[in-house]
N, CA, C, O and CB atoms as a CASP TS submission, in Angstrom:
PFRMAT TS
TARGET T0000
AUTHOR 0000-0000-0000
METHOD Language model
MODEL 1
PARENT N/A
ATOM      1  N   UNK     1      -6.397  97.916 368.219  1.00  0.00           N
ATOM      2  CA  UNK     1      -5.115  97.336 367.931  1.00  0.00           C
ATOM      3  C   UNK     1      -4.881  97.150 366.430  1.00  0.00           C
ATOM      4  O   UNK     1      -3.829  96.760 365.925  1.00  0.00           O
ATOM      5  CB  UNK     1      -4.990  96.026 368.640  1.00  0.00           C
ATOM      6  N   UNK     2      -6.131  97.519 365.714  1.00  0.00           N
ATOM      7  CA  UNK     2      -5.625  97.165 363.910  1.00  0.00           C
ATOM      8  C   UNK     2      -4.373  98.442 363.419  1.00  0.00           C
ATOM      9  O   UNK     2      -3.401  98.481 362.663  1.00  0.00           O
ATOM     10  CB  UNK     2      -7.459  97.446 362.516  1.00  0.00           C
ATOM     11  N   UNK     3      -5.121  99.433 364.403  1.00  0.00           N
ATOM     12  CA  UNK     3      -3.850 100.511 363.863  1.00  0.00           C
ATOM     13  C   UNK     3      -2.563  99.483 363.846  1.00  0.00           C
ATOM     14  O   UNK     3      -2.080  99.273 362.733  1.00  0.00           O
ATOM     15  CB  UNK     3      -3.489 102.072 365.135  1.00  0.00           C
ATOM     16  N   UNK     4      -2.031  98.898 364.848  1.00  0.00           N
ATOM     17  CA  UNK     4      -0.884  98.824 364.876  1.00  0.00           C
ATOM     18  C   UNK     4      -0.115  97.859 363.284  1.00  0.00           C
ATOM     19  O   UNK     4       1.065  97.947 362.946  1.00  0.00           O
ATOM     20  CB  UNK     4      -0.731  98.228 366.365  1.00  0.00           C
ATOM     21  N   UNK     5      -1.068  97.108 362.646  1.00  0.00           N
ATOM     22  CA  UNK     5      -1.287  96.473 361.660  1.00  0.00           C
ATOM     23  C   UNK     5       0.014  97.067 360.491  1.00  0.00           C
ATOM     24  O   UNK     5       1.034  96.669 359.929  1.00  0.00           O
ATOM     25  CB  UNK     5      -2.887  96.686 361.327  1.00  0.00           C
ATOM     26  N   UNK     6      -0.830  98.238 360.610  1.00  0.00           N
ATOM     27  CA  UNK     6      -0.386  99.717 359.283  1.00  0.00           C
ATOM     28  C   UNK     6       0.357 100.516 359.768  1.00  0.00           C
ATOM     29  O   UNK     6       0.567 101.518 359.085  1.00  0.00           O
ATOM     30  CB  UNK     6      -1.572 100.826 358.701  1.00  0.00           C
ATOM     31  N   UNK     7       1.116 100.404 361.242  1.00  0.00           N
ATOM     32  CA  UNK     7       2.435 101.540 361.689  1.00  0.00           C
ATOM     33  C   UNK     7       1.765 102.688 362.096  1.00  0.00           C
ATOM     34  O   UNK     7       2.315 103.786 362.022  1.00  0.00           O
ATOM     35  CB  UNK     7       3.576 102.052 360.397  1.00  0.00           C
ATOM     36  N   UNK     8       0.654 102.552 362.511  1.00  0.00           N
ATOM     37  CA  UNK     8      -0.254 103.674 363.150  1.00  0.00           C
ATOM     38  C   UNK     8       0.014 104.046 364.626  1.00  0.00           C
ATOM     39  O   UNK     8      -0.454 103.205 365.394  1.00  0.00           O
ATOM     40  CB  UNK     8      -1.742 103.231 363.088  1.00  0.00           C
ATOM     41  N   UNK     9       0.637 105.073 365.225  1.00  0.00           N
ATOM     42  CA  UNK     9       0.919 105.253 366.345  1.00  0.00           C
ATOM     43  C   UNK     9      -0.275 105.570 366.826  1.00  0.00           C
ATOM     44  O   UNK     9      -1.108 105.886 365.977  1.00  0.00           O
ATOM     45  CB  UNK     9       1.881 106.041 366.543  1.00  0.00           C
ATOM     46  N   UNK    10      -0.667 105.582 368.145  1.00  0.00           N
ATOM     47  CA  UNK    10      -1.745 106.273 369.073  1.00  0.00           C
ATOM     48  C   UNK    10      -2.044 107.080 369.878  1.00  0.00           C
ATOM     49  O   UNK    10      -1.130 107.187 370.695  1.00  0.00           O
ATOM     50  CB  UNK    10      -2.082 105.885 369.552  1.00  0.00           C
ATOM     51  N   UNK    11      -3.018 107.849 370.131  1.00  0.00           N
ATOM     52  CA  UNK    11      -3.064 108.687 370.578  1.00  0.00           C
ATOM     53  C   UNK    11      -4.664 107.989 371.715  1.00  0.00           C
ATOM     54  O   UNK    11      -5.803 107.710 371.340  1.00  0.00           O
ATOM     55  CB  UNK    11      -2.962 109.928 369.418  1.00  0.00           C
ATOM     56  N   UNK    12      -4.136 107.931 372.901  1.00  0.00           N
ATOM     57  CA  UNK    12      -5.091 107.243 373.575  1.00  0.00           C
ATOM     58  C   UNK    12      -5.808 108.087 375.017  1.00  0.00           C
ATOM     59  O   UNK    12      -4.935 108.504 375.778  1.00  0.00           O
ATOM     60  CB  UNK    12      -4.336 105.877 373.935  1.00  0.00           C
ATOM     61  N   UNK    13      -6.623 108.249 375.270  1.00  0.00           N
ATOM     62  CA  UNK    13      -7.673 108.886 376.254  1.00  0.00           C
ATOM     63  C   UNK    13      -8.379 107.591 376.919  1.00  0.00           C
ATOM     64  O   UNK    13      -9.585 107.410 376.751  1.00  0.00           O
ATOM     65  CB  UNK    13      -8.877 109.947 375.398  1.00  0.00           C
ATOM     66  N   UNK    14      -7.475 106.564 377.792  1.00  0.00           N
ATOM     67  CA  UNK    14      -8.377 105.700 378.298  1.00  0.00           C
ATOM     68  C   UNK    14      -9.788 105.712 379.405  1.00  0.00           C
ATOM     69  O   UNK    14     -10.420 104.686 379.656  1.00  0.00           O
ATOM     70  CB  UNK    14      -7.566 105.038 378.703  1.00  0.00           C
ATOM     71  N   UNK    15     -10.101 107.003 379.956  1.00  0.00           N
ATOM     72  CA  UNK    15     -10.985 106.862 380.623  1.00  0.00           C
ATOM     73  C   UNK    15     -10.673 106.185 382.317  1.00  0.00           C
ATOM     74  O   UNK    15      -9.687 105.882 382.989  1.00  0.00           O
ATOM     75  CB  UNK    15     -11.780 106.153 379.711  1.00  0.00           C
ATOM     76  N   UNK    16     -11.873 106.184 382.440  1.00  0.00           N
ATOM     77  CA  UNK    16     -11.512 105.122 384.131  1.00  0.00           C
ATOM     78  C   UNK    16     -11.861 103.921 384.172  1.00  0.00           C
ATOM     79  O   UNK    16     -12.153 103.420 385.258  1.00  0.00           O
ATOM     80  CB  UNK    16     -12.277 105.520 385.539  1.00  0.00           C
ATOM     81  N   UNK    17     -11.933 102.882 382.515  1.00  0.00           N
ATOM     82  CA  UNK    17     -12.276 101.380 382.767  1.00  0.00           C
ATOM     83  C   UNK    17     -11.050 101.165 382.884  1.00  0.00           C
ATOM     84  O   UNK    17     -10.306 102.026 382.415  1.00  0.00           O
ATOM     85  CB  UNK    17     -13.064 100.439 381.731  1.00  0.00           C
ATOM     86  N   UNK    18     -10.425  99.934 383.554  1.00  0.00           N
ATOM     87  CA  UNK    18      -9.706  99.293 383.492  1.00  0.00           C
ATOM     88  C   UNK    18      -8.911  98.777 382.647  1.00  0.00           C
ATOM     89  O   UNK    18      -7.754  99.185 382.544  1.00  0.00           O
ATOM     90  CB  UNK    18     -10.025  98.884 383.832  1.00  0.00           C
ATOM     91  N   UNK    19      -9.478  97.631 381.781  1.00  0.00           N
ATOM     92  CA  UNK    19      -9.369  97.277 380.196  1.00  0.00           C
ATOM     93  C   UNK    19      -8.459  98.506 379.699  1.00  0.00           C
ATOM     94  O   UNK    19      -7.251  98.580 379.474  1.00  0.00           O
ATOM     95  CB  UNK    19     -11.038  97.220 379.297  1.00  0.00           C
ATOM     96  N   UNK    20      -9.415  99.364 379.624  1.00  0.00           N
ATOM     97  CA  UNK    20      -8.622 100.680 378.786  1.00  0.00           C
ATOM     98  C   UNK    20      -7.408 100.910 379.104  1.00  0.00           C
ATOM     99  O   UNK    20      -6.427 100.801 378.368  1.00  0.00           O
ATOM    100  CB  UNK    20      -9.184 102.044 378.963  1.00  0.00           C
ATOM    101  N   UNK    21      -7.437 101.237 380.216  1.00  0.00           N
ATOM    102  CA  UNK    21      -6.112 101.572 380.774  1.00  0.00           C
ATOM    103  C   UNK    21      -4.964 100.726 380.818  1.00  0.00           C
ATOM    104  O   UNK    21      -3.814 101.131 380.989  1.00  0.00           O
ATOM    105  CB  UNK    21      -6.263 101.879 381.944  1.00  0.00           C
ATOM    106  N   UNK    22      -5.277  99.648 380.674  1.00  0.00           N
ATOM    107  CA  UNK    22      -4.688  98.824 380.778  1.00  0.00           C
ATOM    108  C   UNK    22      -4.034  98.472 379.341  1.00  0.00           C
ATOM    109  O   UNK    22      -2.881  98.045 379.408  1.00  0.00           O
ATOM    110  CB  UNK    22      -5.418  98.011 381.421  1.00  0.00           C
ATOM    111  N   UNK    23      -4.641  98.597 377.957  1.00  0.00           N
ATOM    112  CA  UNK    23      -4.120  98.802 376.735  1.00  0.00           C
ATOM    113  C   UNK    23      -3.945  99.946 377.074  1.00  0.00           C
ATOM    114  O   UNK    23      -4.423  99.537 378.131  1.00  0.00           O
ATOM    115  CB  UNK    23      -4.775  98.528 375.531  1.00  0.00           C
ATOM    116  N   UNK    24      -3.726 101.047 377.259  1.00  0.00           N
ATOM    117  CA  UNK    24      -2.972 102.627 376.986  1.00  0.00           C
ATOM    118  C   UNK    24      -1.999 102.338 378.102  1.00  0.00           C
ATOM    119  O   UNK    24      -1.374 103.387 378.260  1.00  0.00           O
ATOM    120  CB  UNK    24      -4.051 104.326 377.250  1.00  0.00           C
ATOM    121  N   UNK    25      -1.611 101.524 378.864  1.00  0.00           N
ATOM    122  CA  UNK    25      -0.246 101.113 379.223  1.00  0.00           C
ATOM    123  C   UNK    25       0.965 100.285 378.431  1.00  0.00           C
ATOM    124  O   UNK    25       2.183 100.454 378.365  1.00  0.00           O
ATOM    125  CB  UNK    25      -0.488 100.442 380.224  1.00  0.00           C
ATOM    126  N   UNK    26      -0.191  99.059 377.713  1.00  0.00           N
ATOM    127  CA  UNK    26       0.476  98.834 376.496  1.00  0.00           C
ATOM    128  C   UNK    26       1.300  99.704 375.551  1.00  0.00           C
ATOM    129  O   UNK    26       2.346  99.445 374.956  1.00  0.00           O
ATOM    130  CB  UNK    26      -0.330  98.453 375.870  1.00  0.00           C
ATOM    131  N   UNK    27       0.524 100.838 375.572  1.00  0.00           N
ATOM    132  CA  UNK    27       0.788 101.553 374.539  1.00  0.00           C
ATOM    133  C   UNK    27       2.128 101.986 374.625  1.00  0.00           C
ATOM    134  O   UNK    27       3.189 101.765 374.040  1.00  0.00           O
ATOM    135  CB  UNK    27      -0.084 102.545 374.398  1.00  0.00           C
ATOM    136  N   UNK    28       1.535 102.977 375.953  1.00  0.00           N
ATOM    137  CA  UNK    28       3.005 103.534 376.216  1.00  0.00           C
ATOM    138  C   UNK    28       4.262 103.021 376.675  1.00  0.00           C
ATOM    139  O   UNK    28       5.310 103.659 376.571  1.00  0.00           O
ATOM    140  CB  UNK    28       2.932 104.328 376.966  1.00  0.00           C
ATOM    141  N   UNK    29       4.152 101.534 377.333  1.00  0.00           N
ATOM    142  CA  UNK    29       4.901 100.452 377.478  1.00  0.00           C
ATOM    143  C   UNK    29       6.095 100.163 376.608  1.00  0.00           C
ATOM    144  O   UNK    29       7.276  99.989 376.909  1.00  0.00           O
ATOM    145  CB  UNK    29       4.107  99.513 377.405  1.00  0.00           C
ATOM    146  N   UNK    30       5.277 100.155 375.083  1.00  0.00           N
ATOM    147  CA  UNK    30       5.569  99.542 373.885  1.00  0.00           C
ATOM    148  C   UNK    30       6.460 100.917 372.822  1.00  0.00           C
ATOM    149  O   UNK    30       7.227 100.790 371.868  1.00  0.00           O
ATOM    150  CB  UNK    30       3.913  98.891 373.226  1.00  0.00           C
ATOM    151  N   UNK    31       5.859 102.324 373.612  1.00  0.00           N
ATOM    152  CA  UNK    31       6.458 103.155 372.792  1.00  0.00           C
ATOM    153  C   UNK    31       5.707 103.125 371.449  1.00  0.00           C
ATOM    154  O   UNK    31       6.434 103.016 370.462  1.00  0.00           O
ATOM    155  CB  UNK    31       7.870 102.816 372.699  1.00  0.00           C
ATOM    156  N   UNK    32       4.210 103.211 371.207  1.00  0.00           N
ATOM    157  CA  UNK    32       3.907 103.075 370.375  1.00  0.00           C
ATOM    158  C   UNK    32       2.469 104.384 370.266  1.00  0.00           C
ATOM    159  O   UNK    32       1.576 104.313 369.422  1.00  0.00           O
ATOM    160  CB  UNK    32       3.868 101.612 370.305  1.00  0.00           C
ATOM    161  N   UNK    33       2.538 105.088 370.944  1.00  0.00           N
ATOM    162  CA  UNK    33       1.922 106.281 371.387  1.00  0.00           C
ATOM    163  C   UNK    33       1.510 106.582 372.706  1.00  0.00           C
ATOM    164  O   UNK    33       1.775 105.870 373.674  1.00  0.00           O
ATOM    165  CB  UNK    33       0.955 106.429 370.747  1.00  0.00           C
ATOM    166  N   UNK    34       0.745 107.828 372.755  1.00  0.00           N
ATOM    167  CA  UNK    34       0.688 108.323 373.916  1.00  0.00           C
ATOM    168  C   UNK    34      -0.661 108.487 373.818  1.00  0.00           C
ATOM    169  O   UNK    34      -1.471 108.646 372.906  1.00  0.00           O
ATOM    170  CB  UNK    34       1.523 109.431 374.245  1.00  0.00           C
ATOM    171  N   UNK    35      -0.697 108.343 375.911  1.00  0.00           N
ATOM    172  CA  UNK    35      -1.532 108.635 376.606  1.00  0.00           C
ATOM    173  C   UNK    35      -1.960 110.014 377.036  1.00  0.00           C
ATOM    174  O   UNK    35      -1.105 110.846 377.342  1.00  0.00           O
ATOM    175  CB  UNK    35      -1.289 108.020 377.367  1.00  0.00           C
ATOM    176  N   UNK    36      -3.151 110.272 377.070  1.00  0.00           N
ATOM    177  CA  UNK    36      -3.342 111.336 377.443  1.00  0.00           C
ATOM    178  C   UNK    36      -4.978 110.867 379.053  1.00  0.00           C
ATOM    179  O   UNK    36      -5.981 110.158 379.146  1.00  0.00           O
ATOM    180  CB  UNK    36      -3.665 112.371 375.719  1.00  0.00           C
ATOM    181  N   UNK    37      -4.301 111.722 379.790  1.00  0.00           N
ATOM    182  CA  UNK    37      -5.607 111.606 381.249  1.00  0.00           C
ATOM    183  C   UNK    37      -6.792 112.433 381.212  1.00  0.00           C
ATOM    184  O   UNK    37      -6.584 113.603 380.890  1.00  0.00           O
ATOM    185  CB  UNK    37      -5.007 112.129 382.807  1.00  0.00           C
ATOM    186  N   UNK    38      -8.211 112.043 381.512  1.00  0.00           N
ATOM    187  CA  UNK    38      -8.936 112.921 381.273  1.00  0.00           C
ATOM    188  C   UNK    38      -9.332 114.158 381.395  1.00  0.00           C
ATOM    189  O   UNK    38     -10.249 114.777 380.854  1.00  0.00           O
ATOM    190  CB  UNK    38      -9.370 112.645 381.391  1.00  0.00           C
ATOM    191  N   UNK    39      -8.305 114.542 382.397  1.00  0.00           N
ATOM    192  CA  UNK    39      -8.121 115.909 382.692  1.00  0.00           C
ATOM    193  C   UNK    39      -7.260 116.788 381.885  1.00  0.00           C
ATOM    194  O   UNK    39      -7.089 117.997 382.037  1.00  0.00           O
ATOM    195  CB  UNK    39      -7.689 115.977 383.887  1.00  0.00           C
ATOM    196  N   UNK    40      -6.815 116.117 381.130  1.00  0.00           N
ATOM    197  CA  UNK    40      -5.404 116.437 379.984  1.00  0.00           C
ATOM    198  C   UNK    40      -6.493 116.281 378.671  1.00  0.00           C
ATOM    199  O   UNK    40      -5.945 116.414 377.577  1.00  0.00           O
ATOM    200  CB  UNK    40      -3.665 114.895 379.967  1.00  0.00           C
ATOM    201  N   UNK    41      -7.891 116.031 378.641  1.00  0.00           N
ATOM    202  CA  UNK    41      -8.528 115.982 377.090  1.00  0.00           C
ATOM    203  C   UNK    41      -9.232 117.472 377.109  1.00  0.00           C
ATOM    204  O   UNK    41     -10.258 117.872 377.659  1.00  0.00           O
ATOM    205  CB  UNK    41      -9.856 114.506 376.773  1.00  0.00           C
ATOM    206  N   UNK    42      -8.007 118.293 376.067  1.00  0.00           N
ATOM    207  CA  UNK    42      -8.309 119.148 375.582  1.00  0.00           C
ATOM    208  C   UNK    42      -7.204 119.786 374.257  1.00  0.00           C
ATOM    209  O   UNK    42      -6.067 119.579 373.834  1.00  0.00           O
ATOM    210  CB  UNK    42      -8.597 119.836 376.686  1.00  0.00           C
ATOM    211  N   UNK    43      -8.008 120.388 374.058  1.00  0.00           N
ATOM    212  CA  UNK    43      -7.287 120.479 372.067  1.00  0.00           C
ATOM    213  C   UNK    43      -5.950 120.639 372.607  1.00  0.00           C
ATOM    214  O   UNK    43      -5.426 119.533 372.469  1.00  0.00           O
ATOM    215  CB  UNK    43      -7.814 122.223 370.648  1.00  0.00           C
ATOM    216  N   UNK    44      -5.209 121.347 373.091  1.00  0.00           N
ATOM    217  CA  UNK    44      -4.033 121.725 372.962  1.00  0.00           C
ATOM    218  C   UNK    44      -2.931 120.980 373.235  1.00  0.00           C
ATOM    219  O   UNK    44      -1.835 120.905 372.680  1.00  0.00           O
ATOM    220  CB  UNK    44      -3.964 122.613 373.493  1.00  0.00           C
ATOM    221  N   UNK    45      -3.713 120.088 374.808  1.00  0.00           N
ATOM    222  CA  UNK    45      -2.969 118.581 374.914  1.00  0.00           C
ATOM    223  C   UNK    45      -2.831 118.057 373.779  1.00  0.00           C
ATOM    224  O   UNK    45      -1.755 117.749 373.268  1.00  0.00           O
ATOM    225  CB  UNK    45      -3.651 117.507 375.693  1.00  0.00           C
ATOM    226  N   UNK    46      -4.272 117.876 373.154  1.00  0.00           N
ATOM    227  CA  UNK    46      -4.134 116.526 371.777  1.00  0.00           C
ATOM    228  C   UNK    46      -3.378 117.203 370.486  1.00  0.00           C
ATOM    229  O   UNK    46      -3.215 116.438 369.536  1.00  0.00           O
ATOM    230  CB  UNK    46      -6.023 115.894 371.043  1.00  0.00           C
ATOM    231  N   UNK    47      -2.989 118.290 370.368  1.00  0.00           N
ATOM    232  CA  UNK    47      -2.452 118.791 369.407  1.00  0.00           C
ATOM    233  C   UNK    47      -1.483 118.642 369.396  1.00  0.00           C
ATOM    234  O   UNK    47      -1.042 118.152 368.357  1.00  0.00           O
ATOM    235  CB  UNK    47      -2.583 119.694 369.195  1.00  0.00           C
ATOM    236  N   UNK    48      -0.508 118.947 370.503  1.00  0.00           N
ATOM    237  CA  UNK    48       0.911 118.544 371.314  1.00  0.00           C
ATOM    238  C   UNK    48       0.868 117.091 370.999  1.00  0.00           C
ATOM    239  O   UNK    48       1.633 116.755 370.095  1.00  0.00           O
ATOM    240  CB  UNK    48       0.979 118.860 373.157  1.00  0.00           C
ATOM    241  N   UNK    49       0.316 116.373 371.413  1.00  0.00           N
ATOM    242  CA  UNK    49       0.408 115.401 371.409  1.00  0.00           C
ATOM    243  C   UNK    49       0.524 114.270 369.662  1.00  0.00           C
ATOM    244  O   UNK    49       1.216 113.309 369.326  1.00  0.00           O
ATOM    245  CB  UNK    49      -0.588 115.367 372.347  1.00  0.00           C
ATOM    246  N   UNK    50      -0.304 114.894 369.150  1.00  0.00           N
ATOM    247  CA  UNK    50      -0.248 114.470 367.919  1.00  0.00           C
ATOM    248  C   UNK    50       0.829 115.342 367.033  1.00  0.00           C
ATOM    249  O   UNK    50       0.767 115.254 365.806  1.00  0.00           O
ATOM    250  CB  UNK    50      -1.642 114.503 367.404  1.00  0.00           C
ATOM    251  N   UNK    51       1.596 115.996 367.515  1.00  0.00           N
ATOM    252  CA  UNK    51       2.778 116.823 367.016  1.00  0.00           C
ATOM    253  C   UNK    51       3.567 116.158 366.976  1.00  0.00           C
ATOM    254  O   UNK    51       4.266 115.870 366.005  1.00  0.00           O
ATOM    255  CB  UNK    51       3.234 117.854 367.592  1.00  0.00           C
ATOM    256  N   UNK    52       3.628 115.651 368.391  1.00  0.00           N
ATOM    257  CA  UNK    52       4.999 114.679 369.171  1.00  0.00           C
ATOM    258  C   UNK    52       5.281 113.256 368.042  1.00  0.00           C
ATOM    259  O   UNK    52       6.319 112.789 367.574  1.00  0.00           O
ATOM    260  CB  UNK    52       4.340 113.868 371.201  1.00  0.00           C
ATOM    261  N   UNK    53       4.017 112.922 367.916  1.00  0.00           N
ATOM    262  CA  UNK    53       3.799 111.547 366.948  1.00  0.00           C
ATOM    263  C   UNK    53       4.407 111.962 365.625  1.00  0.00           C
ATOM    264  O   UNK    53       5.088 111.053 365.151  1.00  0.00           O
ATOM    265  CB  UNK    53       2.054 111.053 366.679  1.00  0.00           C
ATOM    266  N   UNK    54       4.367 113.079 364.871  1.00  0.00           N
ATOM    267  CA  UNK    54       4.616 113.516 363.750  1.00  0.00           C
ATOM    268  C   UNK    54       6.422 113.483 363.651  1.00  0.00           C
ATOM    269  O   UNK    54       7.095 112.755 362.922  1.00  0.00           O
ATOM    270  CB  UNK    54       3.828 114.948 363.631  1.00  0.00           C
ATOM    271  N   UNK    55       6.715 114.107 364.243  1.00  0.00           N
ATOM    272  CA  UNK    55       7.877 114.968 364.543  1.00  0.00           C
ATOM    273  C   UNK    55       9.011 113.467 364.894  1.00  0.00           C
ATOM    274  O   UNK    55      10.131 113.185 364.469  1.00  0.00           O
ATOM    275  CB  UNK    55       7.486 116.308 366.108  1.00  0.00           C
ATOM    276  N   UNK    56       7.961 112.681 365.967  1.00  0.00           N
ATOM    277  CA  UNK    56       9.225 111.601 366.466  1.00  0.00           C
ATOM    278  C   UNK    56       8.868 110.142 365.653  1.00  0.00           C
ATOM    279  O   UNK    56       8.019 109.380 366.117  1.00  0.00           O
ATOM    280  CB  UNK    56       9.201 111.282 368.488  1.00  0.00           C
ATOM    281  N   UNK    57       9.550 109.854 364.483  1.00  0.00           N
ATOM    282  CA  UNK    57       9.517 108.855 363.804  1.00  0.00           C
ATOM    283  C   UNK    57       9.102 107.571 364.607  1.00  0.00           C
ATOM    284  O   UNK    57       8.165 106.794 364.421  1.00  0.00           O
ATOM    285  CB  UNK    57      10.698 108.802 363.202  1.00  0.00           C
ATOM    286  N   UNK    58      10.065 107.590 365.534  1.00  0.00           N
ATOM    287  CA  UNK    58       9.975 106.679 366.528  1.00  0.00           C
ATOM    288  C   UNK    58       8.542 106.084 366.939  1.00  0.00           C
ATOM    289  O   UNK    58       8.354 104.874 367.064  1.00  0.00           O
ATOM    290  CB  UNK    58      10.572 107.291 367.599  1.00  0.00           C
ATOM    291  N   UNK    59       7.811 106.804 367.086  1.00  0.00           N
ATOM    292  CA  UNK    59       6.381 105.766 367.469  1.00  0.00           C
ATOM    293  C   UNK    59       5.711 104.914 366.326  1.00  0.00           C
ATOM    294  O   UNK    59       5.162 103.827 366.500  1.00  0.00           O
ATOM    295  CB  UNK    59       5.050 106.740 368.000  1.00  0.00           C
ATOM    296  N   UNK    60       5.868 105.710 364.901  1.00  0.00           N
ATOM    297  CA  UNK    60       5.620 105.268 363.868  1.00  0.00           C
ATOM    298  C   UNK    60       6.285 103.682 363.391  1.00  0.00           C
ATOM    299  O   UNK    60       5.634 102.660 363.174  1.00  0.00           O
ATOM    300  CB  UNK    60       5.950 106.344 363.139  1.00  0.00           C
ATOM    301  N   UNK    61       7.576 103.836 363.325  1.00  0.00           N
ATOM    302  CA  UNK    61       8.847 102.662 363.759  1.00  0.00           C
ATOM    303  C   UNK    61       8.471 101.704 365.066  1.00  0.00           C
ATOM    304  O   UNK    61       9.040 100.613 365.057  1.00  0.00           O
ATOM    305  CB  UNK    61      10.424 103.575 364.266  1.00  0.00           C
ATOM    306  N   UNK    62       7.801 101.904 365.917  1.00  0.00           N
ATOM    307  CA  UNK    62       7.522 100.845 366.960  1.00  0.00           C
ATOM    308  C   UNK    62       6.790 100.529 367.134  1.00  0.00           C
ATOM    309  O   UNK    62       6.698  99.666 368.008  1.00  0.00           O
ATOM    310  CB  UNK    62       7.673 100.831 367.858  1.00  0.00           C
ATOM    311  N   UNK    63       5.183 101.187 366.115  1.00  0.00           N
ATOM    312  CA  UNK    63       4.123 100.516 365.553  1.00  0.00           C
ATOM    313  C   UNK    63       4.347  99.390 364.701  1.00  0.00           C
ATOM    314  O   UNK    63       4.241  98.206 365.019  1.00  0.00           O
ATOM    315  CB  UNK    63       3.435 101.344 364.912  1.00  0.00           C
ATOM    316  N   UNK    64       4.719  99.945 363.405  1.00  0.00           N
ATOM    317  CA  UNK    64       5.545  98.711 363.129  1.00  0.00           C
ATOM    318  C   UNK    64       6.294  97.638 363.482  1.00  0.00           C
ATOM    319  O   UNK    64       5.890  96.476 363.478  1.00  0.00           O
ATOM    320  CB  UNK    64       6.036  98.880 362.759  1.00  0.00           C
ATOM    321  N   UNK    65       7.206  97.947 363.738  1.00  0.00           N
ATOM    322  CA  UNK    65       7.890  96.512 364.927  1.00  0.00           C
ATOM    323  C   UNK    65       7.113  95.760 365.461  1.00  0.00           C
ATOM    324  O   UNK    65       7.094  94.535 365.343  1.00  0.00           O
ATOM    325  CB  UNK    65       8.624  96.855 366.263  1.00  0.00           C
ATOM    326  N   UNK    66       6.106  96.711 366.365  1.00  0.00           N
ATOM    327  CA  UNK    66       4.855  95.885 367.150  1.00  0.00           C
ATOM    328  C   UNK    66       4.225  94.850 365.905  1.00  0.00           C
ATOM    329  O   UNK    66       4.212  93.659 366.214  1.00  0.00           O
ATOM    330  CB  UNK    66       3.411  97.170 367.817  1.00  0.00           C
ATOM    331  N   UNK    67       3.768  95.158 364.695  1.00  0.00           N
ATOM    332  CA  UNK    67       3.135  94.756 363.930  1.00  0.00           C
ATOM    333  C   UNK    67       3.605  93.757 363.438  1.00  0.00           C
ATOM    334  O   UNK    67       2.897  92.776 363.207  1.00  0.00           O
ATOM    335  CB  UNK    67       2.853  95.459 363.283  1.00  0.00           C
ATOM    336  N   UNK    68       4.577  93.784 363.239  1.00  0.00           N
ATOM    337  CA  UNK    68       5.485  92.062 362.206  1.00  0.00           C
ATOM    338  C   UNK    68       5.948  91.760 363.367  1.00  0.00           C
ATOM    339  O   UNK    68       7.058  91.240 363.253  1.00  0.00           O
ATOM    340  CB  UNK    68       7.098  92.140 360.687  1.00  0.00           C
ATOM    341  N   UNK    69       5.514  91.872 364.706  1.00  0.00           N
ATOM    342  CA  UNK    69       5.832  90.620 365.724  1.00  0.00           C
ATOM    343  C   UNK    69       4.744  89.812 366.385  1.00  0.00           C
ATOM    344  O   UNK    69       5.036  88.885 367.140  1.00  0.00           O
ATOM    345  CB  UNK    69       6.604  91.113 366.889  1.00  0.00           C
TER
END
């Protein structure tokens, strides 16, 4: 959660704990990055995926927000 500190969007692979998943619902809840499923961890997902973050200001902007609240 310090990313969110510095406007750091995420890019999250929670696994099958709970906990985890449960912040990478946050995440995507909050609009503050994306989830990816473990069957989805592979370069091309995470590349896409970290494209999406680049490209859409927006997660960057709702890191922030998250952060000064």
């Amino acid at each position: 959660m310090d990313g969110f500190i510095y406007g750091i969007p995420h890019l999250v692979c929670p696994g099958k704990n709970f906990e985890r998943k449960y912040n990478a619902n946050s995440v995507e809840k909050n609009k503050t990055g994306i989830t990816i499923g473990l069957s989805e961890f592979r370069t091309d997902v995470i590349k896409d995926a970290i494209d999406q973050q680049i490209i859409k200001k927006s997660f960057h902007k709702n890191a922030e927000n998250l952060a000064n609240h």
